[in-house]
C-alpha positions in Angstrom: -35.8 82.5 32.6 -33.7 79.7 31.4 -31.4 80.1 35.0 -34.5 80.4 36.7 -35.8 76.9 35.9 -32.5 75.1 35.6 -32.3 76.4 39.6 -36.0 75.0 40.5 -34.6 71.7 39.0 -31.9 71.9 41.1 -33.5 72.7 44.4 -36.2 69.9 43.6 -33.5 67.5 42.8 -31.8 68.6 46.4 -35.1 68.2 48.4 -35.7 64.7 47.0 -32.6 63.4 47.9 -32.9 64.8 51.5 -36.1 63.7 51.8 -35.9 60.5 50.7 -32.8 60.1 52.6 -34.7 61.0 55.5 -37.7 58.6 55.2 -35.5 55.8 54.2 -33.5 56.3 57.8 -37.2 56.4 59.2 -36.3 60.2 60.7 -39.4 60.6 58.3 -41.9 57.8 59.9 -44.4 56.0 57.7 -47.7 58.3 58.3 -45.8 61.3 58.5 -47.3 64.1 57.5 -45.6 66.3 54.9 -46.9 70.0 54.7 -46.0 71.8 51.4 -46.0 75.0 53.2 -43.7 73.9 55.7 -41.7 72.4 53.5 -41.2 75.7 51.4 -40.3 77.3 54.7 -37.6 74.4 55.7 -35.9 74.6 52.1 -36.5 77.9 51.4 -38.1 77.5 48.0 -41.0 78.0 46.1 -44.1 76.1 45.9 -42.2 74.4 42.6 -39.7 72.2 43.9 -41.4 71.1 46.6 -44.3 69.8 44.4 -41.3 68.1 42.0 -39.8 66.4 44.6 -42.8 65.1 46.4 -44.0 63.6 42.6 -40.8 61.6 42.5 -41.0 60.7 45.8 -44.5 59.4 44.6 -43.2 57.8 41.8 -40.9 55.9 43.9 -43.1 54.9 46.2 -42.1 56.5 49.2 -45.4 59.2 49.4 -48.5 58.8 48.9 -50.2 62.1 47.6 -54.0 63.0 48.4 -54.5 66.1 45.7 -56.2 68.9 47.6 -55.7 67.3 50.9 -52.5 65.9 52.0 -49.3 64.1 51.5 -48.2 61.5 53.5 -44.9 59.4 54.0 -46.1 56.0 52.7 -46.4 53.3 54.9 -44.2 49.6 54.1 -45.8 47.6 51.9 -44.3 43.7 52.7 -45.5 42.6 49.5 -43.4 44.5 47.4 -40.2 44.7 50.0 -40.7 40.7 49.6 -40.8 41.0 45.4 -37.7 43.8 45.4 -36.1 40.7 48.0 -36.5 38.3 45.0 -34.8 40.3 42.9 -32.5 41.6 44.5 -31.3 38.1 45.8 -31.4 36.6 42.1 -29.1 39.7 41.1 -26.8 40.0 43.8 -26.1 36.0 44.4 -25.1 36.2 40.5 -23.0 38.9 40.9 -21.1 37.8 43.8 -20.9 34.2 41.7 -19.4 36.4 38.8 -16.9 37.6 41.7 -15.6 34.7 42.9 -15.1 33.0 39.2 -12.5 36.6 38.4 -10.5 36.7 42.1 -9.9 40.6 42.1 -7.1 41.6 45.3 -7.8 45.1 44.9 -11.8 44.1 44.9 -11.3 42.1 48.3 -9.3 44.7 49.9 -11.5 47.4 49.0 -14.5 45.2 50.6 -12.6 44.7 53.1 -12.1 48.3 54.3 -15.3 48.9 53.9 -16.0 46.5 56.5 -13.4 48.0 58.6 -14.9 51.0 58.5 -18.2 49.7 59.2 -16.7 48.0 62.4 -15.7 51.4 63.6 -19.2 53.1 63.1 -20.8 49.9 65.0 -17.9 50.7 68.1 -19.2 54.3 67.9 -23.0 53.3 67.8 -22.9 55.6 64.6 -25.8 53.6 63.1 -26.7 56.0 60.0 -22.9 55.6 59.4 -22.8 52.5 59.3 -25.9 51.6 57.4 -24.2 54.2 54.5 -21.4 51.9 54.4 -23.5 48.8 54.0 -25.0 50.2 50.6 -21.5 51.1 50.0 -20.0 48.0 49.9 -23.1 46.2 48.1 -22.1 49.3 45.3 -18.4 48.6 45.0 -19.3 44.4 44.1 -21.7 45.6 40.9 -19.0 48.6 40.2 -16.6 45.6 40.0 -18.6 43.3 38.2 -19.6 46.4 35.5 -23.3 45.9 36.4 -24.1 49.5 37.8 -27.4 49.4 35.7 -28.7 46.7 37.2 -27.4 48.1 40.6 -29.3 51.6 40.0 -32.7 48.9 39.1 -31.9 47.4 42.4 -31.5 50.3 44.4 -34.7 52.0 43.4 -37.1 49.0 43.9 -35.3 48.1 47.4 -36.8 51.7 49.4 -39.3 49.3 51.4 -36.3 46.9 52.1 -34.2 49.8 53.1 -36.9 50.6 55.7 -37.1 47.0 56.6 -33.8 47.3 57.4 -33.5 50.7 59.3 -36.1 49.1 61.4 -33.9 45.8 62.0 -30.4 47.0 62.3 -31.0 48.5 65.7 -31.8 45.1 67.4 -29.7 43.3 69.3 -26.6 42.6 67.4 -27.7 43.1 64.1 -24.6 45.2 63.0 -22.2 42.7 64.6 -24.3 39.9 62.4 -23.7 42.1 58.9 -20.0 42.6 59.6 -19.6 38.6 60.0 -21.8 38.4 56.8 -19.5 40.6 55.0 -16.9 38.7 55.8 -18.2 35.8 54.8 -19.4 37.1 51.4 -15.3 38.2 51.0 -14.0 35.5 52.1 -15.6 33.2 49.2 -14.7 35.5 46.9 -11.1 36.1 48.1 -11.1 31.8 48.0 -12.8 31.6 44.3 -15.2 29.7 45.8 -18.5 30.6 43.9 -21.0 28.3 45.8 -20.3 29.6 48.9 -20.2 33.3 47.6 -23.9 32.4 46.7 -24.7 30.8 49.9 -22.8 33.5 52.1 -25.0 36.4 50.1 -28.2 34.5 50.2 -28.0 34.5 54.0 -27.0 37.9 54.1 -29.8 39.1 52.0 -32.4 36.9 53.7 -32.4 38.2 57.6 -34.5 41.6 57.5 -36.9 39.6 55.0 -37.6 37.0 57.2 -38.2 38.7 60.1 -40.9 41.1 58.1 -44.0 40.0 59.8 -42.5 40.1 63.2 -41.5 43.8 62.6 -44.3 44.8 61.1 -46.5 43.4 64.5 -44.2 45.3 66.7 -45.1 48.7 64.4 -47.8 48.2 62.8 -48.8 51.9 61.8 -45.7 51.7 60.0 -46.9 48.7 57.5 -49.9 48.9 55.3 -52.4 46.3 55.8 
């Protein structure tokens, strides 16, 4: 019995992460609608884990759940993406001030390979690569700042900035742009210059934000009123 439920836990915990993976990269529209029934069929599961991972999918904010009648893939809600902005901004400008005050060689060089690598998924139009790299080298400035609490905060208020972003970074040269960024945001901290750090992050941080309302005219069933 105990194996049993220690596996449900472990195929809810598995269809979370792939849906949520899923309707963060907007392969899962806002509006979508998610059957149970098929979803049991696609994962090969019980009615169990489906209903586990669609409640923390709730929680999060990324479903909206209509008991009896359906579940949906929420729609982006700007004034929440524009409060998870705020602090997300406050957090990650002080980090990256933290950063620059303690000039780490093995930090830059790791941020900098990141970057690299990013470069290589932007040549290869590998988009969902790249955008994994992006979150990876936000990760490796709290890892070295010893902040991966506040990082784990961040990262579950920022799912309607995430989808802000999918919806940005195939525009023009929006993945060209973040790789300068990036290199900004090292640079100042490969210099020990704090303010610019600060400056160079707040920039960064800024562009998918302030193009909000213009993305959410050009899709507006993907934005809640």
């Amino acid at each position: 019995m105990r194996a049993t439920a220690m596996r449900a836990v472990d195929e809810a915990a598995d269809i979370h992460a792939d849906l949520k993976a899923r309707i963060l990269a907007l392969t899962l529209p806002p509006g979508s609608l998610l059957s149970r029934t098929e979803l049991q069929a696609a994962y090969a599961v019980s009615s169990t884990p489906v209903r586990d991972a669609l409640l923390r999918l709730q929680d999060e904010g990324l479903v909206d759940i209509y008991p009896q009648s359906r579940t949906l893939v929420s729609r982006i809600d700007l004034c929440q993406a524009r409060e998870a902005h705020f602090l997300r901004s406050s957090v990650e400008r002080s980090v990256v001030r933290k950063l620059a005050g303690q000039p780490n060689g093995d930090l830059v060089r790791k941020l900098e390979h990141v970057t690299a690598l990013q470069v290589d998924c932007e040549t290869a139009g590998d988009l969902a690569g790249f955008a994994s790299l992006d979150l990876t080298f936000h990760r490796t400035m709290f890892e070295a700042a010893d902040l991966m609490r506040l990082h784990h905060v961040i990262r579950r208020e920022s799912v309607h900035i995430d989808r802000l972003r999918a919806l940005h970074l195939p525009l023009g040269d929006k993945s060209a742009r973040i790789v300068d960024e990036h290199r900004a945001i090292i640079a100042a901290i490969a210099g020990g210059n704090d303010e610019a750090a600060d400056a160079a992050m707040a920039f960064h941080l800024s562009q998918s934000i302030m193009i909000a309302t213009q993305l959410s005219r050009a899709q507006p069933d993907y934005f809640k009123p």
